[in-house]
Structure formats: structure tokens, C-alpha cells
TORSE-7714 format. One record per residue (C-alpha): residue in three letters; x, y, z. Coordinates in nm, 3 decimals, decimal comma. Layout:
BEGIN
Ala	X	Y	Z
...
//
This chain:
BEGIN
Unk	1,540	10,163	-8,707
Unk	1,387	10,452	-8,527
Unk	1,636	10,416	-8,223
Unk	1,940	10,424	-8,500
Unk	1,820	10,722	-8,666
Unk	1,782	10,866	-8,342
Unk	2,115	10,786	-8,281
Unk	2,282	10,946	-8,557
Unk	2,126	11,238	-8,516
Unk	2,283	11,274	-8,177
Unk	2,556	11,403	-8,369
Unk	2,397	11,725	-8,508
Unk	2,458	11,937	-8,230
Unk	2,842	11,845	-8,261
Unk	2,819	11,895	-8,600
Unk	2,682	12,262	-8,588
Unk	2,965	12,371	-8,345
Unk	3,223	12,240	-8,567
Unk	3,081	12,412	-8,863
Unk	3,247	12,758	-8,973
Unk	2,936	12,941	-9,059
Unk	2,666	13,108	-8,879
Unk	2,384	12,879	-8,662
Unk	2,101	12,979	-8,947
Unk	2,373	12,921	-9,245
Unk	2,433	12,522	-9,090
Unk	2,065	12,483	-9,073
Unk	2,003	12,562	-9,457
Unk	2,333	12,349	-9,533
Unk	2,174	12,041	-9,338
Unk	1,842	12,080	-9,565
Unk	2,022	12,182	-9,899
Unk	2,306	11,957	-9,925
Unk	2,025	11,676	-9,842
Unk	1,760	11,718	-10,118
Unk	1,882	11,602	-10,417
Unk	2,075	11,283	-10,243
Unk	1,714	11,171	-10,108
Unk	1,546	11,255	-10,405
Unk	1,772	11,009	-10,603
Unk	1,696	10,753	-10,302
Unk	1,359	10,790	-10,321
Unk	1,401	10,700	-10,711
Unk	1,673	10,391	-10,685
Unk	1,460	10,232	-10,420
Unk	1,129	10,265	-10,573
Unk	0,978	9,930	-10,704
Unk	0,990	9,866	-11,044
Unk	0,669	9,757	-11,085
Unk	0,548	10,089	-10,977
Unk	0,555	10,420	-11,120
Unk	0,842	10,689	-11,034
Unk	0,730	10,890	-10,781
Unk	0,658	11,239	-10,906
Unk	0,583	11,519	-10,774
Unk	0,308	11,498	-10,474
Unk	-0,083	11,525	-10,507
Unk	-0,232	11,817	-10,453
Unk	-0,421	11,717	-10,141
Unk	-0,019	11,656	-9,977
Unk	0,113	11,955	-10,109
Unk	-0,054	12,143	-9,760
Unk	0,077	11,881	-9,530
Unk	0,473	11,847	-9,713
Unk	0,469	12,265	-9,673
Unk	0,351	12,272	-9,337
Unk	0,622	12,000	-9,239
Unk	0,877	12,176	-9,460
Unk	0,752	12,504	-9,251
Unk	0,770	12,341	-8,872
Unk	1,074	12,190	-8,955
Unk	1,212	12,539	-9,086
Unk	1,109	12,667	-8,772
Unk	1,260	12,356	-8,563
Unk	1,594	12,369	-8,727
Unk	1,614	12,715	-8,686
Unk	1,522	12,797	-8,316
Unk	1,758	12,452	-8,243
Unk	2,056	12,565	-8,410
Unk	2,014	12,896	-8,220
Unk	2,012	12,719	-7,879
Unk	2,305	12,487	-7,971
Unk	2,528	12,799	-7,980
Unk	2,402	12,928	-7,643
Unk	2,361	12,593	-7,421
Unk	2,582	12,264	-7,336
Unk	2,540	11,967	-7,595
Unk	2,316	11,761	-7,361
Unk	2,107	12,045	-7,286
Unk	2,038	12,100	-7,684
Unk	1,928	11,790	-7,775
Unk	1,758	11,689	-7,424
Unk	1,547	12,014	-7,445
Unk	1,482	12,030	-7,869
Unk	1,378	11,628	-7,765
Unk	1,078	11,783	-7,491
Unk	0,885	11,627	-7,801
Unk	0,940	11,298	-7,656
Unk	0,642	11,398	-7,433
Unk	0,432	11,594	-7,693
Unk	0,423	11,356	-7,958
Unk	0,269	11,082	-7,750
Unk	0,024	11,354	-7,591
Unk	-0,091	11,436	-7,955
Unk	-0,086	11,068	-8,010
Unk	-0,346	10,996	-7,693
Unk	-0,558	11,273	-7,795
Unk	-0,621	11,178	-8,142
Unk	-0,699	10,820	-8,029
Unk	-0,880	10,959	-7,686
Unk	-0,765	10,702	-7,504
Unk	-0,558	10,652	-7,182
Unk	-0,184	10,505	-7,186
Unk	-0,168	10,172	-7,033
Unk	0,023	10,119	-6,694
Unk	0,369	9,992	-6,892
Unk	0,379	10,338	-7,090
Unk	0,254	10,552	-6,820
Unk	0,563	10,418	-6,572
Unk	0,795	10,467	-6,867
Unk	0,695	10,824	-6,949
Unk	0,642	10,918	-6,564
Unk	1,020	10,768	-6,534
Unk	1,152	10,963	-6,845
Unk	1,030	11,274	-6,720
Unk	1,226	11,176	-6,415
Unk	1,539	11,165	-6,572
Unk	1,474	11,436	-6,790
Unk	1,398	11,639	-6,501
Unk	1,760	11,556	-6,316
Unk	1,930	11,604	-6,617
Unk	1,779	11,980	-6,656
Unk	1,710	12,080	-6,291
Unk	2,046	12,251	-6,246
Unk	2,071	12,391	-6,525
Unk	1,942	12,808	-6,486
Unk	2,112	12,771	-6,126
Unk	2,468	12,630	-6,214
Unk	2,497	12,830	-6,579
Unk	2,247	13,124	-6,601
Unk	2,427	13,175	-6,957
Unk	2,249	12,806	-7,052
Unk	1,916	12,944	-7,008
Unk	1,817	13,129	-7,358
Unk	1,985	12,823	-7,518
Unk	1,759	12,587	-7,350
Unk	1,435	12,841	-7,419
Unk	1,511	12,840	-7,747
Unk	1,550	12,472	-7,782
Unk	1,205	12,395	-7,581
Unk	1,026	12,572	-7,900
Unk	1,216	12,374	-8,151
Unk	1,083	12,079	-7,973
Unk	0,707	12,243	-8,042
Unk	0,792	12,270	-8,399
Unk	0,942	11,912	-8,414
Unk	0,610	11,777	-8,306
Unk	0,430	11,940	-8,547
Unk	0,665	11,817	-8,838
Unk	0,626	11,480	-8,684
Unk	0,243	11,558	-8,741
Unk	0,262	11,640	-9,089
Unk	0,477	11,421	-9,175
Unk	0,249	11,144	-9,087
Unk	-0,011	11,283	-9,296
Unk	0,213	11,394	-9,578
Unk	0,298	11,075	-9,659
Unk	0,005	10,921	-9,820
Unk	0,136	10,748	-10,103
Unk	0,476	10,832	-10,118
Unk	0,749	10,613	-9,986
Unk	0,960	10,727	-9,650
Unk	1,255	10,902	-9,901
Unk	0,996	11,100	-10,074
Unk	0,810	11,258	-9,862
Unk	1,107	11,347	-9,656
Unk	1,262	11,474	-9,981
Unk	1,001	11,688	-10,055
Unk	0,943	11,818	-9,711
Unk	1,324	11,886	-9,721
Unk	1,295	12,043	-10,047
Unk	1,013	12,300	-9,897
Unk	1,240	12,341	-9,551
Unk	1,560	12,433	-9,795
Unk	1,377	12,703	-9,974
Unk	1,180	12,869	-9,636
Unk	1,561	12,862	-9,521
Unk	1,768	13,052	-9,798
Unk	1,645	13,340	-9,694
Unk	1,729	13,346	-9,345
Unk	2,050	13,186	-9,401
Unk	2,136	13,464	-9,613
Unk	2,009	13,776	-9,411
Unk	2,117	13,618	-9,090
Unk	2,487	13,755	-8,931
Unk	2,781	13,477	-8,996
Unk	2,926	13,347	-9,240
Unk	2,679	13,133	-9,508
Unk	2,956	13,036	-9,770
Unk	3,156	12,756	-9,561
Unk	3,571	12,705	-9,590
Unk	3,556	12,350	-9,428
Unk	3,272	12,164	-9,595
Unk	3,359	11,855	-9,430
Unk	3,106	11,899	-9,085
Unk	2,817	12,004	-9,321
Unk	2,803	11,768	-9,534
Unk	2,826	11,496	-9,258
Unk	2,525	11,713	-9,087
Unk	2,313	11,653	-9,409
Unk	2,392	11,329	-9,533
Unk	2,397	11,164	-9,115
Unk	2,136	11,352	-8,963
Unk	1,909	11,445	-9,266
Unk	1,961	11,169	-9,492
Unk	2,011	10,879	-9,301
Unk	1,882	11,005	-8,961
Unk	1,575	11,174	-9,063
Unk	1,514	10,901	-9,303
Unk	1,508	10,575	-9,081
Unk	1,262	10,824	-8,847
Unk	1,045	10,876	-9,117
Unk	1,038	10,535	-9,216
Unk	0,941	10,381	-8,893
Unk	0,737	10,669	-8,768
Unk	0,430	10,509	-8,865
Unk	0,500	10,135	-8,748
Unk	0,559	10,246	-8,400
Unk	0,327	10,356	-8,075
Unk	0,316	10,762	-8,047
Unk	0,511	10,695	-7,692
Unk	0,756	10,432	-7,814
Unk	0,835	10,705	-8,054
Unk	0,873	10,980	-7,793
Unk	1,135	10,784	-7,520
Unk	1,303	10,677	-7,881
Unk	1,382	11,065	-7,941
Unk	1,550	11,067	-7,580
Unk	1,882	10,865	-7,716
Unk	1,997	11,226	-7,868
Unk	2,075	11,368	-7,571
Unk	2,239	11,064	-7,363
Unk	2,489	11,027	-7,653
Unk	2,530	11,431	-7,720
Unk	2,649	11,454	-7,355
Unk	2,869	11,165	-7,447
Unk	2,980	11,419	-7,776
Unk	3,025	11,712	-7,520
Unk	3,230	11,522	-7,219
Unk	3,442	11,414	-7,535
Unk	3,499	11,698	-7,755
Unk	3,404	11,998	-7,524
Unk	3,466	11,866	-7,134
Unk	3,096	11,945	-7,027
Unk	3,111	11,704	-6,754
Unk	2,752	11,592	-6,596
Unk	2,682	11,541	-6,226
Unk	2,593	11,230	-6,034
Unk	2,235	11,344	-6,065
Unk	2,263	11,407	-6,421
Unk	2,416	11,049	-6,449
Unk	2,102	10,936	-6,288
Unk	1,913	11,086	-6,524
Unk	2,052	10,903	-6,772
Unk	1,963	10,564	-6,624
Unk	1,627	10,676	-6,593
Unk	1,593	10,715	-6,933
Unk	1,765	10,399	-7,039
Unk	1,526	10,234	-6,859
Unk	1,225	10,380	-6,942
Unk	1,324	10,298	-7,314
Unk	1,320	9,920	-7,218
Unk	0,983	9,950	-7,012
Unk	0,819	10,104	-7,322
Unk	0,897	9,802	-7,544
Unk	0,776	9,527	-7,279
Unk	0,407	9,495	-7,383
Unk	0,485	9,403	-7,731
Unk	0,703	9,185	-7,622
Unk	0,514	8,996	-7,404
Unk	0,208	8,994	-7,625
//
């Protein structure tokens, strides 16, 4: 589930370009347009036998505004780099959280990855590092695209963070609907000051943006985030940008190198490696 919501949101960055309003505008869109579809979620697949879920406990409230708040900040440094940098290089960079999240992950638990995850992360920052290497060389323009990406990918490991914690008692849908709700309402205001247009004439990209990538993306994330290792969970993240360069060669013609093809591999493989001790246990 993780790896198919990670999937789908390989799309976003394709998404944004196609849109007709400004970077900032697309980003409020994605959150806005989502709420009140995963709010309804949240209430058709709660059990009967339970309560509705209202709306969160006090003691959440902190965690639901600081992932609202990261992921505010995430969506908004992102969307920024998307209009400055290739496809590939978006999502590979705003995914650098592939390595955070499992270093937050190791120090919480103070403990050492074992040989299987170290090879798979050591290999995945191999490929990561052939896909990017060229990059400030070959197109100097790339570079503030890919800077501003990198912090997204701080901000998306704090919203992975909080979301963990925010979720207490609340299903998957939920909490991502209220963290969404938070993110919408830190992101009017932006939207709205920022230059471009906000008001859309083709709604068709946006609403794909928010009901693929926030809806259904975000949600099978969300939902899995907390049966899965911290690292299996990282090299998960790094399926973005192997299928936005696929997005990019397609729609745009940014072709990759041999090297960058490489890459690639690495990755794939590293993705299998990560998955073997469970397996074999």
C-alpha cells in the first residue's frame, strides 16, 4: 500500500506543470479540493460499532497543526522547485526524506540498522547520487529548483513525524483530513498574496492533484506509515522520482543519461534488498 501511494503521487509534479495557476495557488488547490472528500471517507469507513470520529483531542490538536504546518511548508517550497527543475529532479530531491525519515527512525530507537538495510540505503544513496551528480554542471538553471526541493524534503520528514503521533485514535482518513484541513487554511493566504493566477480555467489537473496525490496517495501513506520499518518507508518514497522521470521523458523530453539510468537500477534494487529480512524471517 505504501509503494502504491507512493506511486500515485509520482504524478504531482506533472500535475502542477499542467495546472494554469501559480506554483503556491496548485499547492492550496491540492489541500482544499481534498478536505471535505477525506473527511466523508473518514466517516463512510468508520465502524459502526464505534463512534463518528469528531473532532480531535486536545492533546492531538499540537501534533495535526504542526503536520498541517510542515506539510504547508513542504508543499510550498516543492511546488516552487517543480517550476524551476526537471521532473526527476523534483521528486528525487523533495524524496531526500527517504534518508531522514529512517535517520529519525534509528535515533528514536538508538539502535544500529542491520547489514540488509544498511546495503540498501548505502545502495540508494548510490543511485540517488548518479541520478543528481550532473545536475548544477549540465543545467545551472536546475539548481534553485533542486535547493528548494531539498527543504521540502526537511519539512516532509517532519510531517511524517507528526503524523505518526497525530494519529492516536483516529483512523488513517482522519487524521490526514484534519492535518489537511490545518495545511488548507496556513495555505489561503499565500495562495492568495502569491503572483499567478489562484482562480483556475482548467480544473481538470487540480482536481486529479487532490483527489490522486492527496486523497488516495497521501492516504494509503498514512495508512501504512505505521506498519512499516522507518527505512522500508524511506527507499518506498524513492518510486516518485523513477516514475516522474518516466512523466518527464513522456510529456516534456527530459531525457536521462546512462548514469542516470543506473541510478535507477540502484534504486530498484535497493527497494527489494530492504524487504528481504521479513521475508526470510
Amino acid at each position: 500500500m505504501f509503494l502504491l501511494g507512493s506511486a500515485i503521487l509520482s504524478a504531482g509534479p506533472l500535475l502542477v506543470r499542467l495546472s494554469d495557476v501559480g506554483p503556491l495557488s496548485s499547492a492550496f488547490w491540492r489541500v482544499g479540493l481534498a478536505v471535505v472528500p477525506l473527511m466523508m471517507l473518514a466517516r463512510l469507513t468508520a465502524s459502526r460499532a464505534a463512534p463518528v470520529e469528531g473532532a480531535p483531542a486536545k492533546a492531538h490538536w499540537g501534533w495535526f497543526v504542526a503536520a498541517g504546518f510542515c506539510f504547508a511548508a513542504d508543499l510550498s517550497t516543492w511546488h516552487l522547485g517543480i517550476e524551476r527543475t526537471t521532473l526527476a529532479n523534483a521528486a528525487l530531491f523533495a524524496n531526500s526524506a527517504s534518508f531522514l525519515y529512517p535517520l529519525w527512525g534509528y535515533l528514536v530507537a538508538r539502535t544500529w540498522p542491520s547489514r540488509p538495510a544498511a546495503a540498501a540505503l548505502l545502495l540508494a544513496g548510490l543511485g540517488i547520487t548518479l541520478l543528481m551528480g550532473l545536475s548544477a554542471d549540465v543545467s545551472p538553471r536546475n539548481l534553485a529548483g533542486d535547493l528548494l526541493c531539498l527543504v521540502a524534503a526537511v519539512f516532509y520528514t517532519g510531517y511524517f513525524v507528526a503524523m505518526e503521533r497525530a494519529r492516536g485514535s483516529h483512523s488513517a482518513l482522519a487524521a490526514l483530513g484534519w492535518a489537511t484541513f490545518v495545511c488548507a487554511l496556513m495555505l489561503l493566504p499565500v495562495a492568495l498574496a502569491a503572483p499567478g493566477a489562484f482562480w483556475p480555467g482548467d480544473w481538470t489537473p487540480l482536481v486529479l492533484l487532490a483527489l490522486g496525490s492527496q486523497v488516495i496517495g497521501q492516504g494509503l501513506i498514512i495508512f501504512a506509515l505505521p506498519h512499516i520499518a522507518p527505512v522500508a518507508a524511506g527507499l518506498g518514497l524513492l518510486i516518485q522520482p523513477l516514475l516522474s522521470a518516466a512523466f518527464g521523458f513522456v510529456w516534456f523530453g527530459e531525457r536521462l543519461s546512462g548514469l542516470e539510468a543506473a541510478g535507477m537500477i540502484a534504486i530498484l534494487v535497493a527497494l527489494v534488498l530492504v524487504r528481504l529480512p521479513e521475508r526470510a524471517r
